[in-house]
N, C-alpha and C positions, 0 to 999 in steps of 0.2 A: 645624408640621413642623420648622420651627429648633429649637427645644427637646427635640426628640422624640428624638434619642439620649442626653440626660443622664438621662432618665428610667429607671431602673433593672427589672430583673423584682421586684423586691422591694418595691419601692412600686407597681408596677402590681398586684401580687396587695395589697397593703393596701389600696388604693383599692377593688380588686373586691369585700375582704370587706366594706371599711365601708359599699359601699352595698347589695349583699345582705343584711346584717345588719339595715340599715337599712327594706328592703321587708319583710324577714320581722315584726321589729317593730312594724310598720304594719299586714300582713295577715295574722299570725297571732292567734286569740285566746290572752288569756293563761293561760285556763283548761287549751286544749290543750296547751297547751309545757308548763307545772306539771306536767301528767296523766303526759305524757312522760317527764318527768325523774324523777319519782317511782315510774313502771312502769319504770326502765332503773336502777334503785340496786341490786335486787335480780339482774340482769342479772349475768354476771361471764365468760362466755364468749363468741366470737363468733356463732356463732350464734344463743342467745338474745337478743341486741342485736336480732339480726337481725329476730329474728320480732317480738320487741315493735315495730322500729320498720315490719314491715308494721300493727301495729294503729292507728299512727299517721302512714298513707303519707302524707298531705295535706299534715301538718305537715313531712313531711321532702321532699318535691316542691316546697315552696315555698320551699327552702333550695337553692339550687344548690351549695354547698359541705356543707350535710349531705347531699344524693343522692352528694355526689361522696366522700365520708367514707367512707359505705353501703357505696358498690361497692368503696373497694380495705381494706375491714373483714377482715384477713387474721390479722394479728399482736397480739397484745397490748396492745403502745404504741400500735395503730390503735383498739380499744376504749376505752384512755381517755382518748386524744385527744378521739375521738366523744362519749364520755359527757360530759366536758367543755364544750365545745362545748355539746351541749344543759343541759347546769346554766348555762353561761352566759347563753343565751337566753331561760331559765326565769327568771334574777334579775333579767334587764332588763325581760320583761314588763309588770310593776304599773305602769313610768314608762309617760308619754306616747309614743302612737306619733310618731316621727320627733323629737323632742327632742333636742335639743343634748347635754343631760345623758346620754343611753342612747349616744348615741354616740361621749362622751367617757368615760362604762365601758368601754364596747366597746374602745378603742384602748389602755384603760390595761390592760387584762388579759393576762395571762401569753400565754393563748390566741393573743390576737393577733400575738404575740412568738414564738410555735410555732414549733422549728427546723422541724416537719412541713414548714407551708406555705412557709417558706424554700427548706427544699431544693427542692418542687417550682416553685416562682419560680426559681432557678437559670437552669434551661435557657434562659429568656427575657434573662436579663441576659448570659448569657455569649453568646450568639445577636447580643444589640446589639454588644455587645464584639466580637465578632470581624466585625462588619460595617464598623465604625469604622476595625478595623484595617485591613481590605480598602481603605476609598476614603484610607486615610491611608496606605499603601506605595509607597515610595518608584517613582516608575519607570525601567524598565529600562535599562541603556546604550546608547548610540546603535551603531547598524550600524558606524561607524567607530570607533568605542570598543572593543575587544576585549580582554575582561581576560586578564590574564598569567598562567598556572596552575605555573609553575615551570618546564614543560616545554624542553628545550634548543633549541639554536637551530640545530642540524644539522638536528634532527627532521624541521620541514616540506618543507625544499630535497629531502632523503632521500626521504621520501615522493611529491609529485612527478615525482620522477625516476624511482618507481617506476612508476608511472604513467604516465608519458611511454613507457615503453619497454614496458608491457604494452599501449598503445593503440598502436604500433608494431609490436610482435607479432601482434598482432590485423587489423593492414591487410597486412602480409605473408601471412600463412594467407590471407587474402581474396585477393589479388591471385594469388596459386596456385593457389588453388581456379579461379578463373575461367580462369588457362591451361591446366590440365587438363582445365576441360570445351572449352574450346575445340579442345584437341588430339583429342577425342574427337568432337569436331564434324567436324575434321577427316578424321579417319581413317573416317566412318559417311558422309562425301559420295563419291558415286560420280565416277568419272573424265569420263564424260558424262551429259548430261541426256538427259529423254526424247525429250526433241522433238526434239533436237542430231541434224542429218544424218550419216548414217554417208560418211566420207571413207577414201579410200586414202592410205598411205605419201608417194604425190608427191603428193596434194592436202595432207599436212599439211605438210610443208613448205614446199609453196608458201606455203600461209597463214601460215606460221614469216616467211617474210622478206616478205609483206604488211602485217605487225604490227610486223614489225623496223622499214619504212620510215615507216611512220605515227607511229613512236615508241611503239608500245602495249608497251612491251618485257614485263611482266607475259604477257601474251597472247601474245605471241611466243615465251617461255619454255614456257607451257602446250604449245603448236601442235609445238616441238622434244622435250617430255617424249613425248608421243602417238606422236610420229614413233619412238624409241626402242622403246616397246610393240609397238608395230606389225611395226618390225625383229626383236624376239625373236619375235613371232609366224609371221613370213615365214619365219623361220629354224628354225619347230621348236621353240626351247626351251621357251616359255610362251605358252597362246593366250590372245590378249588377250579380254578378256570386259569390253565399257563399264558392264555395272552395280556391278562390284568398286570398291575405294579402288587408291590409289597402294600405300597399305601391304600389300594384300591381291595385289598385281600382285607385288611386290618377294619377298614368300614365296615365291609360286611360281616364279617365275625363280628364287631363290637355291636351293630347293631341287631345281633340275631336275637333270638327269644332262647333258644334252645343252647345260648353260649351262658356256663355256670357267673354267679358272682364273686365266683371268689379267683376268676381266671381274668386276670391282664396282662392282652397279648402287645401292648402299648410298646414296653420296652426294649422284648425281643424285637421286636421292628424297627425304634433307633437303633438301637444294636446294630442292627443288620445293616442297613443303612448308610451308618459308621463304618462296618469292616466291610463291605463288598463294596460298595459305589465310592465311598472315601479313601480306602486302601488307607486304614490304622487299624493296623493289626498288632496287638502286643504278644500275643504266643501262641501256648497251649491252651494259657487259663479262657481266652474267648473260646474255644471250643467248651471246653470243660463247661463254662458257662450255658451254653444252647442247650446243652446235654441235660442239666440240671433242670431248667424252662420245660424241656420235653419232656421231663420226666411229671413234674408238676401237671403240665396239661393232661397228662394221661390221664393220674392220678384224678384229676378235676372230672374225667371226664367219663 
């Protein structure tokens, strides 16, 4: 195996002819090969070659390089290549099968030397060759090695920062999208629940300053918005209906006849909005605030 890549395609194809050469020598008779070379002189086209050497299939089955002559028997130069070849086998013959001597014919003849069989030895040597070259390349730079392509040195900070601000783009869009569906969450929640006992005008108030003193001031906001509904209901402008939204309440009052000009219920409804569906509640003073609106609408009303 140490040795085994100096060894070329071109000496592995000599080795293979001189010991095929050498079996055929040994087990062909030499009467057959003579018979052969002398039936193939009159031969001058490929296929003639061809059929003589079915008359003599044995002799050429027991040649692994004349079967393989045989098959790529196309062109001209491959005819007397072929022919060749069997003259040369023809004149070793007479010697002794396996003989030093017939093998040292063999190696000295042109034949041997054939660009033929060179070229097809090629493929095997350059096959080694470029294996060699494989486990002898160099290897690659280290992860912290990064070679330098010319490129400026604005470039990467550039890019970056391009980057930085398309993936800040992209959490903006997001962070929108999620307040808009939430606003839509909002505005699709009815004012009361199912179950939620139906209360009068002074029960919501009262509940407005049960909330107030417990500190639920969120809830005590709700308890003052209700109470306002209620009042445009008492009053004729807008009947309150608990399965609408705040926003769907706010239509119809604004667009009643019988709601005064000098009342906008606009803001208590951001308001509301803000501290129950939002949950930004700052204290007291949002109660205090509702308180104030209620009182106004009354007054208005």
């Amino acid at each position: 195996m140490k040795h085994w890549p100096q060894m070329s395609g071109v000496r592995i194809a000599k080795l293979v002819s001189s010991c095929s050469l050498f079996i055929t020598v040994a087990l062909c008779a030499a009467s057959d090969i003579r018979e052969f070379d002398s039936a193939l002189k009159s031969a001058k086209a490929a296929k003639q070659v061809y059929n003589v050497s079915l008359r003599f299939k044995d002799v050429v089955n027991s040649d692994p390089i004349l079967s393989k002559m045989l098959i790529d028997l196309r062109t001209p130069e491959a005819v007397v290549r072929f022919k060749k070849a069997v003259a040369l086998r023809a004149a070793v013959a007479p010697q002794k099968a396996g003989g030093f001597e017939a093998i040292r014919s063999i190696k000295s003849s042109p034949l041997y030397r054939d660009p033929g069989v060179q070229e097809e030895s090629n493929w095997l040597d350059g096959a080694m060759r470029r294996l060699l070259g494989l486990l002898r390349r160099p290897k690659p730079p280290s992860i912290g090695h990064v070679p330098t392509l010319g490129v400026p040195g604005w470039i990467i900070p550039t890019m970056w920062f391009i980057l930085g601000g398309a993936v800040l783009f992209l959490l903006f869009l997001m962070l929108r999208h999620i307040s808009w569906k939430r606003g839509l969450k909002r505005k699709a929640t009815a004012m009361l629940e199912d179950d939620e006992p139906e209360r009068t005008l002074d029960e919501w108030l009262a509940n407005a300053d049960e909330h107030f003193r417990a500190g639920r001031y969120r809830e005590a906001v709700r308890a003052m918005y209700l109470s306002c509904l209620l009042k445009f209901d008492e009053a004729g402008v807008a009947r309150f209906i608990r399965g609408e939204t705040n926003w769907e309440h706010l239509s119809r009052i604004s667009s009643s006849i019988k709601k005064p000009d000098s009342v906008d219920f606009r803001p208590p409804t951001q308001a509301f909005d803000r501290i129950w569906y939002g949950h930004h509640v700052r204290g007291p003073e949002d109660v205090e605030q509702f308180r104030a609106w209620y009182q106004q609408i009354t007054e208005a009303l």
